[in-house]
N, C-alpha and C positions, 0 to 999 in steps of 0.2 A: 504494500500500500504506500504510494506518495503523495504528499499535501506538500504544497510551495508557499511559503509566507512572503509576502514583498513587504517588505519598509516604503512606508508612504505617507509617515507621520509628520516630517518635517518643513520648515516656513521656508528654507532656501534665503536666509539673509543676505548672503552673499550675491543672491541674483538683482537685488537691487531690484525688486517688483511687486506687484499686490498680487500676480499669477502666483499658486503652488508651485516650486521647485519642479515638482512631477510632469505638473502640465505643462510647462515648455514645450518646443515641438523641433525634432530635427526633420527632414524633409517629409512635413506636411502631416507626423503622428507623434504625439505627446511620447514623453519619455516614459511613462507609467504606461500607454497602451506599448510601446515596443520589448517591454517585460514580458509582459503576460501573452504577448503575442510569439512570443521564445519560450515560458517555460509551456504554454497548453501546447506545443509540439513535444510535447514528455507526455502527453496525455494521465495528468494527473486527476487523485481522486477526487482531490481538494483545492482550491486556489484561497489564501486568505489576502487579502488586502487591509493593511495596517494603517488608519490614517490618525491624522492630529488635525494640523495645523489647516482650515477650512475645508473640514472633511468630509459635509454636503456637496462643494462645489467638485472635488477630488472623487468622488464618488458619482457624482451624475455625470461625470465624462466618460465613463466605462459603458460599453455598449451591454444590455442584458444578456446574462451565461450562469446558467444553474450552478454554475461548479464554482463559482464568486461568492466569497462572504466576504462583509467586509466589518474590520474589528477598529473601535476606537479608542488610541492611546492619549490620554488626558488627564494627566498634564504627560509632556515628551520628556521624558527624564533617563535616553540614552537606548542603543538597542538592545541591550540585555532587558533593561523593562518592557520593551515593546514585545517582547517573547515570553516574559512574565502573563500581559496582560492576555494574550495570544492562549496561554496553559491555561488560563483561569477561564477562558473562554468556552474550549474546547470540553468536551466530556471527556473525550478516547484520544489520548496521547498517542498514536499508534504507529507501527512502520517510520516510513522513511519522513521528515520534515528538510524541505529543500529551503535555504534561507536566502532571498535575496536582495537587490537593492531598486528601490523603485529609478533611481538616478543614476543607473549602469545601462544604459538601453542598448549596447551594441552585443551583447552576449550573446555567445550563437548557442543554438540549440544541442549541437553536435559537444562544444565544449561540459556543458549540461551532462550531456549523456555520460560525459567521459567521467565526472567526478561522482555520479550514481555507480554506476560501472564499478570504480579504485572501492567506492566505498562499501558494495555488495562482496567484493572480492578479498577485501579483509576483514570483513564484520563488524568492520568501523564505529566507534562512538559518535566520531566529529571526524571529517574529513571537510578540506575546504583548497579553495584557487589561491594558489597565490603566484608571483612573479617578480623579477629584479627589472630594478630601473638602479639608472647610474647618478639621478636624483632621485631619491625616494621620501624627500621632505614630503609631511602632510600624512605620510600614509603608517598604519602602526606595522614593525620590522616585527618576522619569525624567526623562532631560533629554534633550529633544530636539535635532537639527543637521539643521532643514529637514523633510522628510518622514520623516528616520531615528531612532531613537533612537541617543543619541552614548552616554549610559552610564546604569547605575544604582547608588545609591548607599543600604546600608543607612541605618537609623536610624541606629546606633548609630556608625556611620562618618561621619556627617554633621559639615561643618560649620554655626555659627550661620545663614549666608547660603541654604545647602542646602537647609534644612528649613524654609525659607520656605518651597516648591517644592510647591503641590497635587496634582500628580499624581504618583499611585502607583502603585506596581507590586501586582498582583491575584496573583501568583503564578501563572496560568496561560499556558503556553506550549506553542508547536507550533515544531518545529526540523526543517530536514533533516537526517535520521537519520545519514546518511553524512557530512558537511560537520561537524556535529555530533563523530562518533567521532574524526576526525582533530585537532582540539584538546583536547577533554573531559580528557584526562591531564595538560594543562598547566596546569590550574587549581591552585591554593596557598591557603593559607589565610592571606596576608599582611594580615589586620584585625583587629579589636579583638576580636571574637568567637572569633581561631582556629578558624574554619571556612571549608568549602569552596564557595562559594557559585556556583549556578546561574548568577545572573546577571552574572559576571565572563564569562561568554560572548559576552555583547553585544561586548564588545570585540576581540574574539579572532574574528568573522563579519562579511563582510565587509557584509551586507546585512540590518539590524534593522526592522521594521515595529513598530506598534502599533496595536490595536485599541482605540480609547476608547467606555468604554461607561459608561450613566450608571447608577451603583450603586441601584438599590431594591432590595436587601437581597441577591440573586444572589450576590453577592462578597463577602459577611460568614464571613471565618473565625472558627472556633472556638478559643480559649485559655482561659478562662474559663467557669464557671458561667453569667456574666452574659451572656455572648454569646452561649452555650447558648440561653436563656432568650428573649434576644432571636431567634431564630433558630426557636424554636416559635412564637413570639409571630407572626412573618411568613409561615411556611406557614401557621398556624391562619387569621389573617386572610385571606388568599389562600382556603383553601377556604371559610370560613364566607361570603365575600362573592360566591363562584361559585352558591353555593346560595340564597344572598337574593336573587339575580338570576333562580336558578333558582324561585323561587316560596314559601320556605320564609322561616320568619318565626322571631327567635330575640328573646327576650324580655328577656335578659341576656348578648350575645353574650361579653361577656370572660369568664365563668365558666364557658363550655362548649367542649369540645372536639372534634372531630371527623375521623374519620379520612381519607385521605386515595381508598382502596379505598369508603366509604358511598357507599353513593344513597340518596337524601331526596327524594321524592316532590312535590306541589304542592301548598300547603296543609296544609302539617306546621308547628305551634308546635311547639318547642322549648325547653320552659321553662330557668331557670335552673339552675345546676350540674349540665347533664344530658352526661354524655359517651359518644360512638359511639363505637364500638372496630373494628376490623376489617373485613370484608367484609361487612358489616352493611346490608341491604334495608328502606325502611320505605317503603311506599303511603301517598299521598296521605289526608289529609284527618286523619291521626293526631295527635293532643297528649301528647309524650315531653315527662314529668320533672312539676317539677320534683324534682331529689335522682337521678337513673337513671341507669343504667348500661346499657349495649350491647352486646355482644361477637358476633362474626360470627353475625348471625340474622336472621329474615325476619320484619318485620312487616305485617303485612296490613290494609286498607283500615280506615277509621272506628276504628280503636285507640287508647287511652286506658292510658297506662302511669303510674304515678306513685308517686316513691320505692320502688323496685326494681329491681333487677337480672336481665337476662336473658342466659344466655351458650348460644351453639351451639344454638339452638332456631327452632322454627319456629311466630310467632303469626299465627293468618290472620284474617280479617276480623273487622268487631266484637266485638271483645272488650278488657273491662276488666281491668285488671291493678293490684294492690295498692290501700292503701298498704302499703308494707313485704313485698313479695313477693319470692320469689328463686326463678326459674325457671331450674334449673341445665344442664348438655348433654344433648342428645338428647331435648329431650321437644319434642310437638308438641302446642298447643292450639289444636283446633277450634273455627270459624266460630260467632260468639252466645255466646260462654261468659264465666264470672265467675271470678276469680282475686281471692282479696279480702286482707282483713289477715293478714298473719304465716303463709301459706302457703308450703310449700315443694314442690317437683316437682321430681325428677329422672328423666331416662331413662323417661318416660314418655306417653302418648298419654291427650288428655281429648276424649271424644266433643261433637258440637255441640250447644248450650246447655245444657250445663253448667253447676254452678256448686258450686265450692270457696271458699266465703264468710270464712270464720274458722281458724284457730289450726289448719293442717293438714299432715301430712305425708305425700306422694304422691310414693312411689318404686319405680321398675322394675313399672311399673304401664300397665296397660288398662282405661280406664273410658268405658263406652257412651254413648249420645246422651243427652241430659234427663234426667241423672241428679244427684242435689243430694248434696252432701256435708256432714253436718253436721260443727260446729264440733269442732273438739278429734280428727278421724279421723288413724288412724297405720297406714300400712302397714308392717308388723314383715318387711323383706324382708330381712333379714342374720342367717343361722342362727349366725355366730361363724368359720365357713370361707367361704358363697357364698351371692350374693344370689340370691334366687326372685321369684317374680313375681305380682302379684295382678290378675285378673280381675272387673270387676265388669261385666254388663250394662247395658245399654239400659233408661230409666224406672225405674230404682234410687235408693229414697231411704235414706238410712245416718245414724243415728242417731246425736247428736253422742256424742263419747268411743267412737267405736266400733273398736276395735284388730282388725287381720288381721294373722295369723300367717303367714306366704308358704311356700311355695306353693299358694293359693287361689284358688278359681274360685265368683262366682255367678253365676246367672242372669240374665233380664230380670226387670225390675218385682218385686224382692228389695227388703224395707224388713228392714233391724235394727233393733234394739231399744237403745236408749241406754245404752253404760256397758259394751257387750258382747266379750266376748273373740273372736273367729273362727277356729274351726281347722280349719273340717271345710265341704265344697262345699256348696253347696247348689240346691235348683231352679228355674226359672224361678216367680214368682208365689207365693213364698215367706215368711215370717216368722222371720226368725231372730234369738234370744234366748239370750244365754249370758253369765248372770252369776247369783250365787249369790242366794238366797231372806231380804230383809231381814226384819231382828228385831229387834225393840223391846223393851229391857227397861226395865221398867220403875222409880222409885225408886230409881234405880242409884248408889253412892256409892262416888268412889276413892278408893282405901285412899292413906292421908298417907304421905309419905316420912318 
C-alpha cells in the first residue's frame, strides 16, 4: 500500500507575493499541480495534501480526484509537525508513506519509482533522495555511517566543518508508515529555527537508506522568483530540445516558449518570440511567428502564421495568416485561404480560398468558398443585448467598407457595392448597393467662426 503526503502548508515569503508558494506556475501548471501530476503516475492508494498558509485558495486549484485528501496544518511549525498532524489525521498508519514537497515540481516519476524500489528492496524505515552540489548553502548536509545514513543536519544548525559536506538532502522521502507513527510525536523543535523537523527521524529509525541521484534540475526547489525562473528555463529547454530532435527547427530558441500538451509536426520553423500555448496541433511543413501566439488550436499542413495570435480555432491547410491578425475562439478557417493585415474573426467559419486581405472585422459569421472580402468589411453582429449572425455565400465579392447589420443572409456570387450599409437579405447573383446618392456643391465656402 502507498499514500504520498505533499507539503503544501507554506506562505512562500521569499516569493514576495499574496499567491501561495505552491500556486506559482512554471509553463502554464502551478507547482503543486506538477507534484501530484508525478506522484498519481505511482498510482497511489492515497494522495494527502498538507496545507496552511490560504489553504481554501490552495485547495480549490486542484482539479476533483477521489484519491485527494487534503489535511490542514495550523499553525506551520516545521515538517516534522506537518506529519505529526498528517498521523493524527489518519486512522491506519499503513504501508509505504511517500513524502514530498509541494515546491519540487520537476521530479520525475521514474526517479519516484526508483526510491520505492531501494526502499522495498531493503525493508527500509526511511529511505530518501539526496544529491551533491559544489554549493550546497540552504540545503540540510547527510552524513553517512557505511551504507546508512547516520544523521542530517540543517543549514542553519550546521557547524563551520559540516557545511563543508556536499551532499544534500532533496527533501524527498518514502518511510514505513507504521514504524514511522510510532516515533513521529517525539520529535521537538530543539534548533535554531524552532521547528519540527522531518529529518530528526533519521535518528529515531532504526534503518536509513539513501538514494543518490545526480541533480539536472529534477531537485530544484522553488523559494524565489529566480529559481522560479530557473525552473521554466529547464522544462522549456527539455521540450524545445525533444522537438528539434523531433524534426522542428526554432530560429531563436531562448525567446520562445512552448507548451508542454503541443505537437509540432516535421518541418515547422519556429520563428523568434513565437509562443505555443496549450493543446495546441501544428502539421508539418508550417513557418509560426515570428511575434505569435498559440493557444489550444489546430494548424494544418503548409501554414504561414506571422505576428498574430490565434486562440481555440481551427487553421487547416495552406493558408496564410497576418501580419497582425487575431483569430479569436471558435472560428474555423478553411483549406487555401488568406487572413491578411489587421483582420479580426471570431466564432466564425471562412469557406476554402478565401480571402480576408485588409483592415477586417468577421464575427459570428458564415462565409462560402472563393469569396474575397474587401478591405475595411465589418460585421455589425451585436444589436446592444445579442449577437446574430451573418451569412455570406459561395463566389461573393464584398466591397471594401462594406458594413452588415446581423442578422443577414446573402446568396452565392453577391458583389456589394463599396461604402454600403447591409440590412436586408439578398439573392443569389445579386448587386447590392446601399448608400446615399453623392453631391457636389459647388463654390462652397464655410462660414468663419
Amino acid at each position: 500500500m502507498l499514500s504520498v503526503a505533499i507539503l503544501a502548508a507554506g506562505k512562500g515569503t521569499r516569493m514576495e507575493s499574496s499567491l501561495p508558494k505552491v500556486l506559482h506556475k512554471i509553463s502554464g501548471k502551478s507547482l503543486l499541480q506538477r507534484v501530484i501530476d508525478s506522484c498519481v503516475e505511482l498510482n497511489p492508494n492515497k494522495v494527502f495534501v498538507i496545507t496552511g498558509h490560504k489553504s481554501k485558495q490552495v485547495q480549490g486549484s486542484i482539479s476533483d480526484n477521489k484519491k485527494i485528501q487534503f489535511i490542514t496544518q495550523d499553525p506551520q511549525l516545521g515538517t516534522g509537525h506537518a506529519i505529526q498532524v498528517l498521523c493524527r489525521a489518519v486512522k491506519k498508519n499503513e504501508g509505504k508513506l511517500l513524502v514530498l514537497n509541494g515546491d519540487v515540481p520537476l521530479i520525475k516519476p521514474e526517479t519516484l519509482n526508483k526510491l520505492l524500489n531501494l526502499h522495498d528492496s531493503k525493508n527500509a524505515d526511511i529511505s530518501l533522495i539526496t544529491t551533491r552540489k559544489k554549493n550546497p548553502y540552504g540545503y540540510g548536509r547527510v552524513f553517512l555511517k557505511g551504507d546508512f545514513i547516520d544523521r542530517i543536519v540543517e543549514e542553519k544548525d550546521c557547524n563551520k566543518q559540516e557545511r563543508e559536506n556536499q551532499l544534500v538532502n532533496a527533501g524527498i522521502y518514502c518511510f514505513n508508515w507504521d514504524n514511522l507513527s510510532k516515533i513521529i510525536n517525539i520529535l521537538q523543535s530543539n534548533n535554531n529555527q524552532k521547528e519540527i523537523y522531518l529529518t530528526d527521524t533519521v535518528s529515531l529509525l532504526k534503518n536509513s537508506l539513501n538514494l543518490e541521484v545526480k541533480d539536472n534540475g529534477e531537485l530544484q526547489g522553488i523559494n524565489n522568483r529566480i529559481q522560479l525562473s530557473k525552473c521554466e528555463e529547464n522544462i522549456q529547454n527539455s521540450i524545445k530540445e525533444k522537438h528539434m530532435l523531433n524534426g522542428v527547427t526554432f530560429i531563436n530558441k531562448a525567446s520562445c516558449s512552448i507548451s508542454e500538451e503541443a505537437e509540432i509536426g516535421k518541418d515547422v520553423i519556429v520563428e523568434a518570440n513565437t509562443h505555443i500555448r496549450g493543446s495546441t496541433k501544428i502539421n508539418s511543413n508550417c513557418v509560426i511567428g515570428p511575434n505569435t501566439f498559440i493557444e489550444n488550436s489546430y494548424i494544418g499542413l503548409h501554414c504561414e502564421i506571422s505576428n498574430s495570435t490565434v486562440y481555440d480555432s481551427q487553421i487547416m491547410d495552406n493558408i496564410k495568416i497576418g501580419p497582425y491578425s487575431h483569430i479569436r475562439p471558435n472560428s474555423k478557417i478553411s483549406s487555401n485561404s488568406k487572413i491578411g493585415n489587421f483582420v479580426e474573426i471570431k466564432n466564425s467559419q471562412i469557406g476554402e480560398e478565401s480571402k480576408l486581405n485588409h483592415l477586417s472585422y468577421i464575427g459570428d459569421s458564415i462565409i462560402g468558398k472563393s469569396t474575397n472580402i474587401g478591405a475595411g468589411t465589418i460585421t455589425a453582429n451585436f444589436d446592444g443585448k445579442k449577437k446574430h449572425q451573418t451569412r455570406i455565400g459561395k463566389n461573393s465579392s464584398i466591397g471594401a467598407n462594406t458594413v452588415f447589420v446581423a442578422p443577414i443572409t446573402l446568396g452565392e456570387s453577391v458583389t456589394t457595392g463599396a461604402g454600403s450599409v447591409i440590412t436586408k437579405d439578398s439573392k443569389d447573383n445579386s448587386l447590392v448597393i446601399s448608400r446615399s446618392k453623392q453631391v457636389n456643391i459647388e463654390n462652397w465656402k464655410r462660414k468663419k467662426s
